[in-house]
C-alpha positions in Angstrom: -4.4 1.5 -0.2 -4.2 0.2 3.3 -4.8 -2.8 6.2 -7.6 -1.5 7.5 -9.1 -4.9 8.5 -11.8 -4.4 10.8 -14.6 -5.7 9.0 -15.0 -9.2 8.4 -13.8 -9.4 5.5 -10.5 -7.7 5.9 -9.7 -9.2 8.9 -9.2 -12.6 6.9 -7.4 -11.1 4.5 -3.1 -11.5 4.3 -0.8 -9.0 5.7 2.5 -8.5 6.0 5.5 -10.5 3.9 7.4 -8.5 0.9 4.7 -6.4 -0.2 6.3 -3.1 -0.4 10.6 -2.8 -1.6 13.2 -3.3 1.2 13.4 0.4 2.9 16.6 2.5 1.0 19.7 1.6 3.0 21.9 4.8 4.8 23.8 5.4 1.7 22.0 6.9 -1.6 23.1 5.1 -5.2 26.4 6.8 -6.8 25.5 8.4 -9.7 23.1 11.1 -9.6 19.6 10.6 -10.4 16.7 13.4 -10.2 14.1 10.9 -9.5 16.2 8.8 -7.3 16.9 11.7 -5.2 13.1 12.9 -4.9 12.3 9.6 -3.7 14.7 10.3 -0.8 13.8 13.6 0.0 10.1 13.0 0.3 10.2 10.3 2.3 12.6 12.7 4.8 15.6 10.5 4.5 18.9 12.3 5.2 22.6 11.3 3.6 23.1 9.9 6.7 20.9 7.6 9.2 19.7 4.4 10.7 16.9 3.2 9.1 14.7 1.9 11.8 11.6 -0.5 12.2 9.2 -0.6 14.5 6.9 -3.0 15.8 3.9 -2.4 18.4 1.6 -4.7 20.0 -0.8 -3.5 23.2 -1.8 -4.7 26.7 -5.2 -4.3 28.3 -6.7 -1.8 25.8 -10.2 0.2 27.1 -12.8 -1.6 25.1 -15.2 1.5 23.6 -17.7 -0.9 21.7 -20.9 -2.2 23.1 -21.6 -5.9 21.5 -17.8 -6.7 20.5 -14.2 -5.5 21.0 -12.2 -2.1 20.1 -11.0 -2.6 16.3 -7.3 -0.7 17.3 -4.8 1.3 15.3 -1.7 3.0 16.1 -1.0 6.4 14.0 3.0 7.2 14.9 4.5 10.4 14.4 7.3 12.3 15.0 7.4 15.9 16.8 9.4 18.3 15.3 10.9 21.4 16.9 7.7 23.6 16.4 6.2 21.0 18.4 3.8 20.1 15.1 3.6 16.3 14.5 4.5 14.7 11.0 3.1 11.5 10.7 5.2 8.5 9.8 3.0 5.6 9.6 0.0 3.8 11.0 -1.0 0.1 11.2 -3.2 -2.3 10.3 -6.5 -2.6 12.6 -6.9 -5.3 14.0 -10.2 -6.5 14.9 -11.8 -7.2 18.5 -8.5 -6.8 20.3 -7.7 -5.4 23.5 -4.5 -7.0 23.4 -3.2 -6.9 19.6 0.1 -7.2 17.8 0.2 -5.4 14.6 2.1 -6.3 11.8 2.7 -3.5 9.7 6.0 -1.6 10.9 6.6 2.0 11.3 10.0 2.9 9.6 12.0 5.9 10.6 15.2 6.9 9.6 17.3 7.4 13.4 20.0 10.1 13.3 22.2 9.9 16.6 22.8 13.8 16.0 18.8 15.1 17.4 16.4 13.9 19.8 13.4 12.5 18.0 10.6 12.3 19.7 8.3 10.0 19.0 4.4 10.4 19.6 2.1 6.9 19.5 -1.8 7.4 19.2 -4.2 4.7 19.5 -7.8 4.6 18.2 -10.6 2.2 17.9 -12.0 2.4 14.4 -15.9 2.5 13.7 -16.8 -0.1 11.4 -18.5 1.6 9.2 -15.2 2.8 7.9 -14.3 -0.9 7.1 -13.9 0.1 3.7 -11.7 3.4 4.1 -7.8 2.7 3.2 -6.6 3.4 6.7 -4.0 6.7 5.6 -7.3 8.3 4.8 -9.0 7.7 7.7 -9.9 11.5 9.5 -8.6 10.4 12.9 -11.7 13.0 14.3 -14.3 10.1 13.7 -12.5 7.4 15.8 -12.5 6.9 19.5 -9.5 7.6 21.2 -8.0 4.9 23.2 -5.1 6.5 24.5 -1.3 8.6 23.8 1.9 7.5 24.4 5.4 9.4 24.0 8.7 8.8 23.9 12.3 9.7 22.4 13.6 7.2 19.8 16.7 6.9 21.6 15.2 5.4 24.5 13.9 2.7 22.5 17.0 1.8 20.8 19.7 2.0 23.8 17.6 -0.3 25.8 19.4 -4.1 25.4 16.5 -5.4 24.5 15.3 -2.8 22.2 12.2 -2.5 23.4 10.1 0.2 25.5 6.5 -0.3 27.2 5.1 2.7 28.4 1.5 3.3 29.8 -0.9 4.8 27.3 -2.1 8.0 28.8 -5.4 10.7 27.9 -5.2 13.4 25.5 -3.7 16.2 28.2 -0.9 13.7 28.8 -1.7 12.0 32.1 -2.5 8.5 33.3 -6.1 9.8 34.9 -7.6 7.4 37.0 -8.4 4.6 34.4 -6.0 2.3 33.3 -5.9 2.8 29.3 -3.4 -0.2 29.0 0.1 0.1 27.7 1.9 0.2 24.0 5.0 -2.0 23.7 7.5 -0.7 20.9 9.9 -2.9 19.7 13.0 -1.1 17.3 14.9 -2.9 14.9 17.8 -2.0 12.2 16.8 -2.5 8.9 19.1 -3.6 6.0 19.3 -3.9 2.4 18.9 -7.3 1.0 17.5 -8.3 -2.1 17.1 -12.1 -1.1 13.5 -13.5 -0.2 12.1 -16.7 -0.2 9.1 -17.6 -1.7 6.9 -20.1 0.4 3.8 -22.2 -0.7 1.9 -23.5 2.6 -0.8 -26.5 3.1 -2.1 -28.0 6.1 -3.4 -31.9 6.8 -5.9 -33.1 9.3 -6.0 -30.2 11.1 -8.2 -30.5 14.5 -11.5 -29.1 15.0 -12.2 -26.1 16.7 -15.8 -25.2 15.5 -18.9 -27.3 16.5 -21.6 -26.5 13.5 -18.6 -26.4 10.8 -14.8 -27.2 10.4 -12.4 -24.7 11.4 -11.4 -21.5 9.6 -7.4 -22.0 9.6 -4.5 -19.6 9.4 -1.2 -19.0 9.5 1.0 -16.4 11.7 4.6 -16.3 11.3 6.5 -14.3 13.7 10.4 -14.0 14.6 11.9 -15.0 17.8 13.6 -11.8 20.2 16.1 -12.0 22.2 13.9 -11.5 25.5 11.9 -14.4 24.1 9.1 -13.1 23.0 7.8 -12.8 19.0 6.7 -10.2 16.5 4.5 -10.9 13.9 6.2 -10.7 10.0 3.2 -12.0 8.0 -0.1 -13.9 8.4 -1.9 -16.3 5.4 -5.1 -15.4 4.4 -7.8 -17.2 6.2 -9.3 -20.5 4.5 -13.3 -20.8 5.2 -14.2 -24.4 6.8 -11.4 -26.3 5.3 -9.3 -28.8 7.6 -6.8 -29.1 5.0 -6.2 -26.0 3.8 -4.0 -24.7 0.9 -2.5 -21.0 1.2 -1.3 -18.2 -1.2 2.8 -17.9 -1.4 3.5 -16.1 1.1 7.2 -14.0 0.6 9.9 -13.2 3.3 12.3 -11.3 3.0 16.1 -12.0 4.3 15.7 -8.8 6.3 12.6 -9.7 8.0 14.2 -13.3 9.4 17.7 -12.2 9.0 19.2 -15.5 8.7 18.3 -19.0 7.4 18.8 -20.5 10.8 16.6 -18.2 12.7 14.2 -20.0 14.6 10.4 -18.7 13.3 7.7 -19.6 15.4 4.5 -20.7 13.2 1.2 -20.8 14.8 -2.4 -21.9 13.3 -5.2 -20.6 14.0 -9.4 -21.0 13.8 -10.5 -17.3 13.2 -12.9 -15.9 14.6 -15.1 -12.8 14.5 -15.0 -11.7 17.9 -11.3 -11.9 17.7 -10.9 -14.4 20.2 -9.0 -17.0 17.5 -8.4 -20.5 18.7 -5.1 -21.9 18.9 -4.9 -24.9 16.8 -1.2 -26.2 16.9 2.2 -24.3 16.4 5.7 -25.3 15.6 9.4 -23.3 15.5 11.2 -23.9 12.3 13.7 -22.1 10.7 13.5 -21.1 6.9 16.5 -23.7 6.4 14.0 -26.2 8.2 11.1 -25.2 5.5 13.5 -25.6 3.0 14.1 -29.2 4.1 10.2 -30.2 4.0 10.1 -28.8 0.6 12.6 -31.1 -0.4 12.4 -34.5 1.4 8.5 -33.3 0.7 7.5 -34.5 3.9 5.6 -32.5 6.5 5.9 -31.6 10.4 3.3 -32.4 13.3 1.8 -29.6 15.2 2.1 -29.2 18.9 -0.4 -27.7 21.6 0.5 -27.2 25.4 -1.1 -29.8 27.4 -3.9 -29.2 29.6 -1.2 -29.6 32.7 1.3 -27.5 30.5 4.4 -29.5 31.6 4.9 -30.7 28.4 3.7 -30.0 24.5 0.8 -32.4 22.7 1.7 -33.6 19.5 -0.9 -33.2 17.2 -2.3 -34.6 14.1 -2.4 -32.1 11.8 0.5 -31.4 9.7 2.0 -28.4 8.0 3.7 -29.6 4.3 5.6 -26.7 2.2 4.2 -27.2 -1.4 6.7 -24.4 -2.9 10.3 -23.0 -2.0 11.7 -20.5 -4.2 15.0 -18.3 -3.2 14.8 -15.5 -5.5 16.9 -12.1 -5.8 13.9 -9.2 -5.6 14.7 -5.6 -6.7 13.7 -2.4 -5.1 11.9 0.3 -6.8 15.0 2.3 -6.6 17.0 -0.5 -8.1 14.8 0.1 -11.4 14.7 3.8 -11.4 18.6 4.5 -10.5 19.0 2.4 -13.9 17.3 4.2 -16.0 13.5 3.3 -16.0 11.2 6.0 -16.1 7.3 6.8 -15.6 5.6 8.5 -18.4 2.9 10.7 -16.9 -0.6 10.8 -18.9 -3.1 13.2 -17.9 -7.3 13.0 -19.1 -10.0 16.3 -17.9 -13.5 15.7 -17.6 -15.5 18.0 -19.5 -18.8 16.7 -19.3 -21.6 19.5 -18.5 -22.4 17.9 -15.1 -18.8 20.2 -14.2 -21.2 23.4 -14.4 -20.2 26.4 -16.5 -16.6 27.5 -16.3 -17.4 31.0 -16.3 -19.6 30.9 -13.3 -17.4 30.6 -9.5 -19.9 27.5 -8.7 -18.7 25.1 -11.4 -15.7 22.8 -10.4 -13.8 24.3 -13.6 -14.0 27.7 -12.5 -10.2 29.8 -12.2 -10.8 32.7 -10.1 -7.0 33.9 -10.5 -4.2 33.0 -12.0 -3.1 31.7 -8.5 -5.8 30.2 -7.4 -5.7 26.8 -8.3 -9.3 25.2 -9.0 -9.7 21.0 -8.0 -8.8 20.1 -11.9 -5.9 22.3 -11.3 -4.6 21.2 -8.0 -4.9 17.4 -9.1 -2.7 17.8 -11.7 0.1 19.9 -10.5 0.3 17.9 -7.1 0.3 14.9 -9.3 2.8 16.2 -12.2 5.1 17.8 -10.0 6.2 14.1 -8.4 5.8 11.9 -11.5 7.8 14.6 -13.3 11.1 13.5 -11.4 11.0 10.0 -13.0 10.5 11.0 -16.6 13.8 12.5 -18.6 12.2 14.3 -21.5 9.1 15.6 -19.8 6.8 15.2 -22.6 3.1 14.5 -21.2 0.1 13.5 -23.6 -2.9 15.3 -22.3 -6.4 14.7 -22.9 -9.9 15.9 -22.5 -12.8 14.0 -23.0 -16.9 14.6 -22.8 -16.9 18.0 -25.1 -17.8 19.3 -28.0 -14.8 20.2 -29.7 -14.6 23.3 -32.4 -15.9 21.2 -35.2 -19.0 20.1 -33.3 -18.5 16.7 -32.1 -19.0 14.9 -28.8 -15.4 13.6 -28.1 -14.6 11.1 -25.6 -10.2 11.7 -26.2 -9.3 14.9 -27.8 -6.0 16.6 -27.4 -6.1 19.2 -24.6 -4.0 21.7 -26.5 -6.5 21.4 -30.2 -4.0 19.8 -31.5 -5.1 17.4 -34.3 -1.8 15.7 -34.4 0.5 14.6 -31.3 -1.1 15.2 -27.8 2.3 15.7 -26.0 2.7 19.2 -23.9 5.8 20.1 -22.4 6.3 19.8 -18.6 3.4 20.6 -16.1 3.0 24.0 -17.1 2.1 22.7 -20.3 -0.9 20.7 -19.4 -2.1 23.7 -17.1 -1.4 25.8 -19.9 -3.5 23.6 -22.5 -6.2 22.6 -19.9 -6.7 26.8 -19.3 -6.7 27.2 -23.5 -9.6 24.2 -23.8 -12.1 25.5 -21.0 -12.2 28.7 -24.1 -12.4 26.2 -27.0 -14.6 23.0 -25.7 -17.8 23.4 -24.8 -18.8 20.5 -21.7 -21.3 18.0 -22.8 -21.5 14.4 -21.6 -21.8 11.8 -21.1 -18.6 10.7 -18.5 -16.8 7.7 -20.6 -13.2 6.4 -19.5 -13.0 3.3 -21.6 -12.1 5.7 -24.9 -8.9 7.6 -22.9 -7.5 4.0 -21.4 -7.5 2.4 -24.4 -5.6 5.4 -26.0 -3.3 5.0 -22.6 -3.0 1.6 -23.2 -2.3 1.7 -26.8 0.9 4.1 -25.8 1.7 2.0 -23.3 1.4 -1.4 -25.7 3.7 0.1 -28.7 6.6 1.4 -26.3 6.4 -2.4 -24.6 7.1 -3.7 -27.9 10.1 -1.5 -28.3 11.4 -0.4 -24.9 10.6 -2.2 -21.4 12.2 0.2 -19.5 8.9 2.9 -19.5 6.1 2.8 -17.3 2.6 4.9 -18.1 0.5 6.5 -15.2 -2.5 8.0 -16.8 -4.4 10.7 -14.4 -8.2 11.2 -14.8 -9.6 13.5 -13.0 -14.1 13.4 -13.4 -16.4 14.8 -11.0 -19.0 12.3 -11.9 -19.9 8.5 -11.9 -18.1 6.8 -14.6 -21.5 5.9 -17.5 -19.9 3.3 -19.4 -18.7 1.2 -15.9 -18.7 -2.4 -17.8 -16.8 -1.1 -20.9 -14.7 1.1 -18.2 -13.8 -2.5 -16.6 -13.1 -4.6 -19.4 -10.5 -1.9 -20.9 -8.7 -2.3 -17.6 -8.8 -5.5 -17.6 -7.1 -5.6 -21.0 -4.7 -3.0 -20.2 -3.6 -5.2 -17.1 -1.0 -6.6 -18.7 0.5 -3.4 -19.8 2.9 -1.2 -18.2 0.3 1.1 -17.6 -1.3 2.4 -14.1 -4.4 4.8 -13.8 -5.0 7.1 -11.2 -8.5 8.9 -10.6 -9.2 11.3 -8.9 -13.2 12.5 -8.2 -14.1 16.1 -7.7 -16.9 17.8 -6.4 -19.9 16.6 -4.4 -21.0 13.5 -6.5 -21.3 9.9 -4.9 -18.5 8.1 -6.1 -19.3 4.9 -4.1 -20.1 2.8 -7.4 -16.8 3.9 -8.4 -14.8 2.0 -5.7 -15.5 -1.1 -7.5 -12.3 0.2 -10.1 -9.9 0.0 -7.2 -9.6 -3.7 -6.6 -8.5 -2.8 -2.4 -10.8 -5.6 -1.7 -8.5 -8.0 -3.0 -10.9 -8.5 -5.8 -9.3 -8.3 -8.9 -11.5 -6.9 -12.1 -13.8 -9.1 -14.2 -14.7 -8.3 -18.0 -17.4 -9.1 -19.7 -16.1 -11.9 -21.3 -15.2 -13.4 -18.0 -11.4 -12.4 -18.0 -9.4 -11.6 -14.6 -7.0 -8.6 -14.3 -3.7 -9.8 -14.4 -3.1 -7.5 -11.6 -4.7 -4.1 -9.9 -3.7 -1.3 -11.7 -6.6 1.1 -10.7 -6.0 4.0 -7.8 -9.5 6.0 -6.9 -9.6 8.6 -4.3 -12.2 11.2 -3.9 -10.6 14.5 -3.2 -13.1 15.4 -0.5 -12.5 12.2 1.5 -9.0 13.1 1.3 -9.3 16.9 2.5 -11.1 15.5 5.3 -8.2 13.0 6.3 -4.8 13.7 7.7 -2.9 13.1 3.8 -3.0 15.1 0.7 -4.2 13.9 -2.9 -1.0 12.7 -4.1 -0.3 10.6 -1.0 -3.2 8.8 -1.1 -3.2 8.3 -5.1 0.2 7.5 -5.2 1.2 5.3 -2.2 0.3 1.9 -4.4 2.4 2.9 -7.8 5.7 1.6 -6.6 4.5 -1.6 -5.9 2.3 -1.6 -8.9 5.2 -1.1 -10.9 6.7 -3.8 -9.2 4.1 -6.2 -9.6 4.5 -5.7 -13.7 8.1 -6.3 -13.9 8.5 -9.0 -11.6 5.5 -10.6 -13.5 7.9 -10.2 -17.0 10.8 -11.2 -14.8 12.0 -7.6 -15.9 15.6 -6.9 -14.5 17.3 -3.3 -13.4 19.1 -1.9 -16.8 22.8 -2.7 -16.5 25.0 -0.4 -16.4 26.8 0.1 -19.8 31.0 -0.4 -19.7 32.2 3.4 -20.5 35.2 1.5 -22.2 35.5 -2.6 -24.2 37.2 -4.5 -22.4 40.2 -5.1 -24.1 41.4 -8.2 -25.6 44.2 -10.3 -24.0 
């Protein structure tokens, strides 16, 4: 759901590369398309703008922890004319920094019409939230490192597009201790479906550790114009291994703009004090990659001498294993053609929910306006997967009640229909859900596997007919999933489906055994049988963790689908629909 990286673990983990689709150029698709537009308008994209990238690194950070270094992230936001801040983005961490570079960018859309002003907050996060997607982070539990402000203008008039200003206290002044300084760094971004697939490996690489070998990675960074370099992507890191072998890694044309670009590539021995060791770097060009790929040979590191008047040549060599140019669509290339998401939605009525008639159980509706948590997951939900489905048409499930003729079901139909399970629109699955709590009497126990295998059976008969419809099933359980290993092996099945789940936990349970369904770790899923997911498909978020954050439910449950989505087709090699000729062409 995030980068937060400041545990161990995370902080060896990849960032950056094509990860997420190319941001929407100025100029919406041609033909109109519902779900097209609400893509645009929730991101707060205007017909016309500049869409904008920015990078941050930071100087001479105050250090807040006691045995190690701050673990800082930047939260940017802009301030609107009420003087209220709307957040637009926040980094990675980075662990035991005082001087980091982040990777992850901050997009906002520039419009040359209003002054934007720009507000930059910078926090050391506790590591005990190592394992808390950074969007949901409550900014009130980290230590504040310092504030920064400034207009977006005055980033991108300057020649070198780039503004350092001194990080100040909460009331807006310097105060008497230096608090460092934030460097932000704006660039246009452009639509471009070109990236480039790279394959890394290393030989011989030197030493840095004295009881093992070195833990090496890689950092690949573009070239400025005032000489310095921002960070694009790093490898994951490679335990004790002098010859390492590296995931792909995938750049985008818009992140190194043109095959001749120099890149500067640096390797690293990580550390855990943040203090990595320099191993060797090089500057190539992706047309220079594309040249060791071919003549399959590989390029020697180099290290400033000791004297620094002139560079070591090293050993250790970097080879490129895999080069694949590749045209890569955007989420919005697949929906302005026609794709759509089917929405899915499956209630919880096990007893554990308390009785619905008393104002202490989580199933409880007070007024017709006032929305209980089963309520306000779904409409928040429904109301944005709605745009990207044409007919509206949403299956709708309960599961853990006793249904009218006495027996425990694990997937009923919501409405008491024996025969289809569809309901029409959102209003329909409020509707139905309001009609059960009178009919269904909560029992137990709290079993997914038997709604997403029903999902995944939907999912599995329209794949065999029609590739151009994706399934997001919603469950929404206050309670610790019973049947866990039966709950993992159906996802793992399902994993090759077009099919993502979202859950969402209510109420005060402990949901932490539940995390291990959201494969954030990097972990994929492992059935019983010993089969890995093909890919994550699993979003959990526990609604109270989220009230207490700075994001509502549907951001934080919904932030991974695009990419989820993406991950499916590209993995079927799944192209845009084309457009259909309104007339033959006619014969010569």
């Amino acid at each position: 759901m995030g980068s937060c990286v400041s545990d161990l673990k995370g902080g060896k983990e990849a960032v950056g590369g094509v990860r997420h689709p190319p941001a929407p150029g100025p100029t919406p698709p041609p033909a109109h398309n519902d779900a097209v537009d609400f893509f645009y308008r929730s991101r707060g994209f205007q017909p016309l703008f500049t869409q904008i990238e920015l990078s941050l690194s930071a100087n001479d950070l105050r250090d807040r922890d006691f045995a190690s270094k701050s673990d800082p992230m930047v939260v940017a936001s802009l301030k609107k004319q009420d003087g209220k801040l709307e957040e637009l983005g926040r980094t990675e961490v980075i662990m035991n920094s005082l001087n980091p570079k982040w990777i992850e960018k901050i997009s906002v859309a520039f419009q040359f019409e209003i002054v934007q002003s720009l507000v930059f907050h910078v926090y050391d996060i506790d590591t005990k939230y190592h394992n808390v997607p950074t969007k949901t982070l409550n900014l009130k539990d980290q230590d504040f490192l310092g504030m920064a402000s400034c207009a977006l203008s005055e980033i991108v008039t300057k020649q070198s597009r780039s503004l350092t200003l001194r990080l100040q206290n909460k009331s807006g002044h310097d105060g008497r201790r230096n608090l460092g300084t934030l460097t932000i760094h704006a660039e246009e971004t452009f639509n471009s479906r070109t990236c480039v697939e790279i394959s890394f490996r290393c030989s011989r690489l030197d030493n840095k550790d004295i009881f093992s070998k070195s833990d090496p990675f890689l950092r690949i960074s573009k070239l400025d114009e005032g000489g310095g370099s921002i960070p694009i992507c790093k490898t994951e890191v490679i335990n004790n291994d002098l010859n390492p072998i590296w995931k792909p890694v995938c750049l985008g044309l818009q992140q190194f703009g043109s095959k001749d670009n120099p890149l500067l590539i640096e390797c690293f021995d990580f550390n855990s004090s943040g203090d990595h060791v320099l191993i060797g770097k090089m500057q190539k060009s992706v047309a220079d990659l594309e040249k060791l790929y071919k003549e399959r040979t590989g390029e020697n590191f180099v290290a400033p001498s000791k004297h620094r008047t002139y560079e070591k040549v090293l050993e250790g060599q970097l080879y490129v294993d895999k080069y694949f140019e590749k045209e890569q669509f955007s989420f919005i290339d697949y929906i302005s053609s026609g794709f759509e998401m089917n929405f899915m939605v499956a209630v919880d009525f096990t007893a554990s929910n308390g009785d619905p008639r008393r104002p202490d159980s989580l199933h409880y509706i007070s007024s017709p306006s006032q929305f209980n948590a089963y309520q306000k997951a779904i409409m928040e939900v429904g109301e944005v997967i709605q745009f990207y489905d044409s007919n509206r048409r949403f299956p709708a499930w309960g599961f853990g009640g006793r249904t009218c003729d006495g027996t425990i079901s694990h997937c009923f139909n919501l409405d008491g229909n024996s025969g289809a399970s569809e309901v029409e629109e959102v209003e329909g699955i409020m509707a139905a859900y309001s009609r059960a709590l009178h009919n269904v009497n909560l029992a137990g126990p709290t079993l997914f596997g038997p709604v997403i295998n029903m999902a995944a059976q939907i999912a599995a008969h329209s794949l065999s007919h029609n590739s151009s419809k994706y399934y997001v099933l919603l469950i929404i359980t206050d309670g610790v999933v019973t049947d866990l290993q039966e709950t993992v092996n159906a996802l793992v099945k399902a994993s090759d489906l077009p099919l993502s789940v979202l859950i969402v936990g209510v109420g005060a349970a402990d949901f932490t055994s539940m995390e291990v369904l959201d494969a954030d770790n990097g972990r994929r899923l492992e059935s019983s049988s010993g089969r890995i997911a093909t890919r994550d498909i699993v979003q959990f978020v526990p609604m109270r963790e989220v009230h207490r954050g700075e994001i509502s439910v549907v951001q934080a449950l919904l932030e991974e689908l695009p990419q989820q989505f993406l991950t499916f087709v590209r993995s079927r090699d799944i192209q845009p629909i084309k457009p259909r000729l309104s007339h033959p062409p006619t014969s010569q």
